[in-house]
N, C-alpha and C positions, 0 to 999 in steps of 0.2 A: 883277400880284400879286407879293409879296416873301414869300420862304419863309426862315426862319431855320432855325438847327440846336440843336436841344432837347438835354435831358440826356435820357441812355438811364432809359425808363420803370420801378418797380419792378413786376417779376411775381410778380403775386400766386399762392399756394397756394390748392388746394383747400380752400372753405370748409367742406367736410362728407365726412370719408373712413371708410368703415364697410368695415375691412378682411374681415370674414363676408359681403360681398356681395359676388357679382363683377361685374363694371359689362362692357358689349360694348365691348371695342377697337374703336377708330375709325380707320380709314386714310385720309386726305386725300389726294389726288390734286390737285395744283395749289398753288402759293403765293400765287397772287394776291392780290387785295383779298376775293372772297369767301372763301377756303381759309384765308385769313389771321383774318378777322372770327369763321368757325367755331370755329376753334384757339384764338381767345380767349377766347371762351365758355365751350367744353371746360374752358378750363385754372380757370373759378372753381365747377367743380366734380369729382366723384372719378371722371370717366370717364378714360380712357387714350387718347391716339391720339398720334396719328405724320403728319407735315405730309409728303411726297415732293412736290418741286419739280424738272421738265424742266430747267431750266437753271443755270450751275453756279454762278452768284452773281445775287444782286439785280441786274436792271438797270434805274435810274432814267431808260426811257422812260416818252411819254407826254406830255398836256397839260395842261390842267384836267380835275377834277370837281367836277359842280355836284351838293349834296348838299343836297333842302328840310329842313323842319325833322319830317322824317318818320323821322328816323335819327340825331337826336338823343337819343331815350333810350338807344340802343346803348354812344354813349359816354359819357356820364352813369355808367350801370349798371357800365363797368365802367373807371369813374372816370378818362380821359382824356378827356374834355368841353374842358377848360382848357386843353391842349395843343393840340387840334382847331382850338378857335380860333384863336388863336395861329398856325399856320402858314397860317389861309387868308384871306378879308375876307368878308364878308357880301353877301349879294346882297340887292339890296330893287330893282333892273326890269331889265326887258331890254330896251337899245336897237337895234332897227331901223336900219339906214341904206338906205332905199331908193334909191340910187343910186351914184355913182363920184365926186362932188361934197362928199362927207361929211359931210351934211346930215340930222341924223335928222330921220327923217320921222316915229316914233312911239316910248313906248316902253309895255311891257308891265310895267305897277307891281302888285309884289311886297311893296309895304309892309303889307297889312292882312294879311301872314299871323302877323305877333307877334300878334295878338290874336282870329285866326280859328283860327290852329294852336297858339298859346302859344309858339313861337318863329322864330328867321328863319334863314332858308337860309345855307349858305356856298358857293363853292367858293374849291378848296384843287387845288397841284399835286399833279399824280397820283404823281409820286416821293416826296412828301413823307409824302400823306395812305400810301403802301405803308412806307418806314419807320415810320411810329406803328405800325400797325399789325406790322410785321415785331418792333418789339422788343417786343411784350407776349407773343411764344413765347419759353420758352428756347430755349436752343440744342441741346438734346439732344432737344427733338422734331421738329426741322427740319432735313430733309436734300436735300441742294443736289446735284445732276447727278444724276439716278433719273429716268431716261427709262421710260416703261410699255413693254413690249412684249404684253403677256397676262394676265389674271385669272384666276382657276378655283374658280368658286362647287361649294363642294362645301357644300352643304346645310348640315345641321343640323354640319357638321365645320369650317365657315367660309369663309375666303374667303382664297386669296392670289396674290399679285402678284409678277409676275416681271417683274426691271429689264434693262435692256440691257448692264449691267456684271456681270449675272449673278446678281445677289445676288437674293432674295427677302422679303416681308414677309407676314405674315399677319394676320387677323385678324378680325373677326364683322361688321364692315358696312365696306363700300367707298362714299367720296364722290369723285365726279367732279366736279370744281373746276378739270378743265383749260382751259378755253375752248374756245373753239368747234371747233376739232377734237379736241376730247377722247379720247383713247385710250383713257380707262375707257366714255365713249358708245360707241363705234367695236366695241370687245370685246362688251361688253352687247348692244349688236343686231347681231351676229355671232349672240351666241348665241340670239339670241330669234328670229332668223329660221329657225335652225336646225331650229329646233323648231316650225315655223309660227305664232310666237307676236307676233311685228312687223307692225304695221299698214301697208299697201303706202304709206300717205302719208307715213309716216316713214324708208322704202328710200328716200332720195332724196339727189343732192349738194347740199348745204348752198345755198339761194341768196344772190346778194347784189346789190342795187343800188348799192351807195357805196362809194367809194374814197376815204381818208383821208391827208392827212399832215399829221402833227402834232411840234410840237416845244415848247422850254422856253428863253427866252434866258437867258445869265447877268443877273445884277444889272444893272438898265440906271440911265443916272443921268437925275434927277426934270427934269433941266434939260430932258431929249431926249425925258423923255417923260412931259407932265404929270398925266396920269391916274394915276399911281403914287403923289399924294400924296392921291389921295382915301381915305377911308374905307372906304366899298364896293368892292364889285370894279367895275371897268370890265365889264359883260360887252355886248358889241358887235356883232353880225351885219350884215355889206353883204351885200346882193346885187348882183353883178354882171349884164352881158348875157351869157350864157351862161358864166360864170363860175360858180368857186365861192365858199362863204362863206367869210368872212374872220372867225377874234376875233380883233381886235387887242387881247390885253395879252401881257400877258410870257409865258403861255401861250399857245399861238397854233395853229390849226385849220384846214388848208383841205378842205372836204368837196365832191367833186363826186361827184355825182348821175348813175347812170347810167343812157343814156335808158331800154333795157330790161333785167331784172333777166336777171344771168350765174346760172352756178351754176361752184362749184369744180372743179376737175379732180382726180379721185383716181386712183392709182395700182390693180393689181387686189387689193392686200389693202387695200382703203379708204382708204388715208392720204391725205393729202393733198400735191400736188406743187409746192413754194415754186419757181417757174420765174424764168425772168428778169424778168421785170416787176412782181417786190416786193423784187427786191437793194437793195444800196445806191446803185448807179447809176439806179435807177428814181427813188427819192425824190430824188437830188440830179436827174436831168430835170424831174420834177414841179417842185421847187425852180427851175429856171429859167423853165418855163412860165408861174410866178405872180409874178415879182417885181415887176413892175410895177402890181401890183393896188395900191390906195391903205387905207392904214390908217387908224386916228383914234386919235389921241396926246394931243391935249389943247395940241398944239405946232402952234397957225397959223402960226407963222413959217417955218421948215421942216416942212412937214408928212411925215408919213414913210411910206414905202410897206412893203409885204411882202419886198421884197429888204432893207430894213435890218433888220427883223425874225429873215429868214435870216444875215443878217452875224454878229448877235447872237449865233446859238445854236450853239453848240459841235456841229461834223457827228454826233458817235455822239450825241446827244442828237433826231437828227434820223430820222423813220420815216416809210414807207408802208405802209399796211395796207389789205386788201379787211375790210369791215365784213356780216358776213353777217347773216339774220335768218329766226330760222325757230320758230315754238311748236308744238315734236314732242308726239304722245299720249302717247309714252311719256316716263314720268321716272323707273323704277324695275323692276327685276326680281330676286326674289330678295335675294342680300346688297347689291347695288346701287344705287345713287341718282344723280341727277343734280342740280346747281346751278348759280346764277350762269348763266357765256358758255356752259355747255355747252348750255343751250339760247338762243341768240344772240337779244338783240333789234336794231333798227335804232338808232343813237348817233342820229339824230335827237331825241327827245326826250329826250335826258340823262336817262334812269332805270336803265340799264345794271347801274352799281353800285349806285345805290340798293336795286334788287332782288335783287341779289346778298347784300348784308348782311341783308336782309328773306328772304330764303331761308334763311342762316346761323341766325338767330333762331328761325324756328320749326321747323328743324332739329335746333339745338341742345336747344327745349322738348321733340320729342318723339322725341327719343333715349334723352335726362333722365330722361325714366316709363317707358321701357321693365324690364321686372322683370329678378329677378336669372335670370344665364344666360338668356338670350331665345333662341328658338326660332325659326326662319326664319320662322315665321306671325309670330311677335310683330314682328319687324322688317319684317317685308312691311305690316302694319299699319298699325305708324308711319308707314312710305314713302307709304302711300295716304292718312292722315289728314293729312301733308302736304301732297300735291298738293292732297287738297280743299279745302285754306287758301290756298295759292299762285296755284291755277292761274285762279281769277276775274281777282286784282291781276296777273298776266301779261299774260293776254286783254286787262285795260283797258290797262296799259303798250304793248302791243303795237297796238293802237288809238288809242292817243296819239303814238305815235313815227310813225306812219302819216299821223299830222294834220299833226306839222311836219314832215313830209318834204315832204307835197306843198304847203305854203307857202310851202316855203324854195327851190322850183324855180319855173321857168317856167312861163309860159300863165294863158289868164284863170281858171281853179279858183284855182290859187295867188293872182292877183291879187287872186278877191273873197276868199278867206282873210283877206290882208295886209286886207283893208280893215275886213271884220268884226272883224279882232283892233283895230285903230287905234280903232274907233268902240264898243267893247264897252262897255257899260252896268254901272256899278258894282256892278249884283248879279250881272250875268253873270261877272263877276272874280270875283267873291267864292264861285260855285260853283264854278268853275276850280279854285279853291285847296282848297275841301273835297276834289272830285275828285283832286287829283294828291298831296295832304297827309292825305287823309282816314286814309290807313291806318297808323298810327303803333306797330309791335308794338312786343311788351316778351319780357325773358328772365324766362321764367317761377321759373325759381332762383336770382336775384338778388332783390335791394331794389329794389322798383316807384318807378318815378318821377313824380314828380306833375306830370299833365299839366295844365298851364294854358288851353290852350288853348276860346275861347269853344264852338266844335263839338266835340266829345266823339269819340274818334277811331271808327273801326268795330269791328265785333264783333270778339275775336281768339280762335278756339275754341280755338288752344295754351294760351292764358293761363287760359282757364276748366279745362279738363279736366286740366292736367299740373302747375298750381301745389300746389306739397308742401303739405299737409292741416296746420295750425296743430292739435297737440294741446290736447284738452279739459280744464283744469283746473276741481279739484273743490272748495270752499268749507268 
């Protein structure tokens, strides 16, 4: 994949500001891709919020992300569609290499979703696709080192935040957009336990099966690596003999699989313990362990392995992460709410962010309708007619990431998996695609965008209930 660098986006004003109405401050917690998607939203209507980011400048880690065409009205709506494209290629299948020989054995075609979904998927680097996003906040709602250490819902008086540098923020709803150890989560069932209000299966350390390292090489040249001039993206999966997966393109992913699920190790006020085996010296181990795994370049002549790959990419550009996954009861108490990694799915089935922005969205719709001065009920409301929009497309997300986990590992399940997927039947794709594309929301206070696609996307109760009422003209 080849990522260019754009002209800084213009940020749009509030389309509608009714200074007699006071709209609830918004506090984001987290700058990520969801915390980022929210804040854009926000910003093309008269609500007020405040972006607080843990770390103290952007940092463009990360690999790819694969985004279907189920989050294409997001940028459309708010008119970066054009640019979206532009930094990433389009996916239309996903090849299989079952073996070390690099030899696909199948691929998994993506092309009937233009005309099942009315458009086609992309992915795009994940540094790329957090800059678009990053400049459509100004800069005066986005503040860089504000580490959480504590919250304190005082009811119907608000909510505020106290940073590790001392300062404080206030304000009527808190969004937890930090990932998956979320400090606004962490605080939140602190206090709902307090109160005997936490359900015991949600007291628990985060689990995780998969360990991740991923990176981004610089610009490689088309000579060394022929896939670079295709059109599409290359997106490429080997499986190895107890190996992990390999994407060989210019973003690059190694996921291993681990046999039985960990769980994190907390500290006694819950945080979480970064020990030696996610430093920078673990990723560069890991990084030796795989180099000799074999890549596909598009180049038989020298064909290239995962240590050229590592050659490529600039070390800080280079990470290990443990990838957790958990679908907590709880997503809301009070001025509180959760999003996105805060409740972690498995990066198996790349819906990760997709569901982050799909959070953002109907978050965004029913914050929107909440009335003037909102009441802890009114905002507890919201919170719950969220989830009841969400938490189905989690549940299926989280049953899908489940499916290619165990496909992408060893033993005969995964085997008949692989084989079922090779030999699937053109209507059985074609439901595939409804299922994983089926849900395609919209920002209920923008300009709706007209969806082409042949299947009609799912019901969006945000979109019916919070869309502003077109007044009645008289004759």
């Amino acid at each position: 994949m080849t990522t260019s660098i754009a002209q800084p986006s213009q940020t749009k004003q509030p389309q509608h500001v009714d200074p007699a109405k006071k709209r609830p401050k918004v506090l984001i917690a987290g700058g990520g891709l969801g915390g980022l998607s929210l804040g854009m939203l926000l910003q093309q209507t008269d609500i007020p919020y405040e972006i607080f980011e843990r770390a103290t400048e952007p940092k463009a880690l990360g690999s790819a992300i694969a985004l279907s065409a189920a989050t294409d009205a997001l940028f459309k709506q708010c008119n970066i569609y054009d640019e979206f494209v532009s930094l990433g290629k389009k996916t239309l299948s996903l090849q299989v290499i079952a073996n070390e020989q690099r030899r696909v054995d199948y691929k998994m075609d993506f092309s009937a979703q233009q005309q099942v979904l009315g458009a086609i998927g992309h992915v795009i680097a994940r540094p790329a696709l957090h800059d678009l996003l990053f400049r459509q906040i100004p800069k005066n709602r986005m503040h860089m080192g504000k580490k959480i250490l504590s919250t304190d819902d005082q009811g119907d008086n608000g909510i505020t935040v106290t940073f590790s540098d001392g300062t404080t923020a206030s304000g009527d709803i808190l969004i937890g957009a930090d990932g998956a150890y979320s400090a606004v989560r962490q605080n939140l069932f602190k206090r709902l336990k307090a109160h005997n209000k936490l359900p015991a299966a949600d007291d628990v350390p985060l689990p995780y099966s998969t360990v991740c390292l991923v990176g981004q090489t610089r610009p490689l040249d088309p000579a060394v690596f022929p896939h670079l001039l295709q059109d599409d993206c290359q997106f490429i999966n080997t499986l190895g003999e107890n190996k992990p997966w390999a994407q060989g393109t210019v973003c690059w992913s190694i996921i291993r699989f681990v046999e039985e699920s960990k769980t994190s190790t907390d500290d006694k006020n819950g945080h979480s313990i970064v020990d030696q085996e996610w430093g920078p010296e673990a990723a560069e181990a890991m990084c030796n362990e795989v180099r000799h795994f074999p890549v596909v370049s598009g180049n038989e002549v020298n064909p290239l392995t995962l240590g050229d790959l590592i050659d490529y990419t600039p070390k800080d550009l280079i990470s290990k992460v443990k990838l957790e996954e958990i679908v907590f009861e709880t997503w809301f108490g009070g001025r509180t709410v959760l999003m996105g990694d805060a409740r972690p799915l498995n990066p198996a089935g790349g819906v990760g962010c997709q569901n982050a922005m799909h959070d953002a969205i109907i978050l965004a719709n029913w914050i929107n309708a909440l009335p003037s001065d909102p009441t802890s009920k009114d905002i507890e409301n919201a919170f719950r007619s969220y989830q009841d929009e969400r938490l189905p497309w989690i549940q299926t997300a989280s049953n899908s990431t489940r499916f290619y986990r165990t496909m992408a590992s060893g033993g005969i399940v995964a085997g008949l998996l692989r084989f079922c997927a090779k030999h699937m039947p053109a209507w059985a794709k074609r439901k595939m695609l409804v299922v994983l594309g089926g849900n395609r929301p919209q920002c209920s206070f923008l300009p709706l965008v007209e969806d082409k696609g042949s299947v009609p996307p799912a019901f969006q109760p945000s979109l019916l209930a919070t869309k502003p009422k077109t007044p009645a003209t008289s004759v």
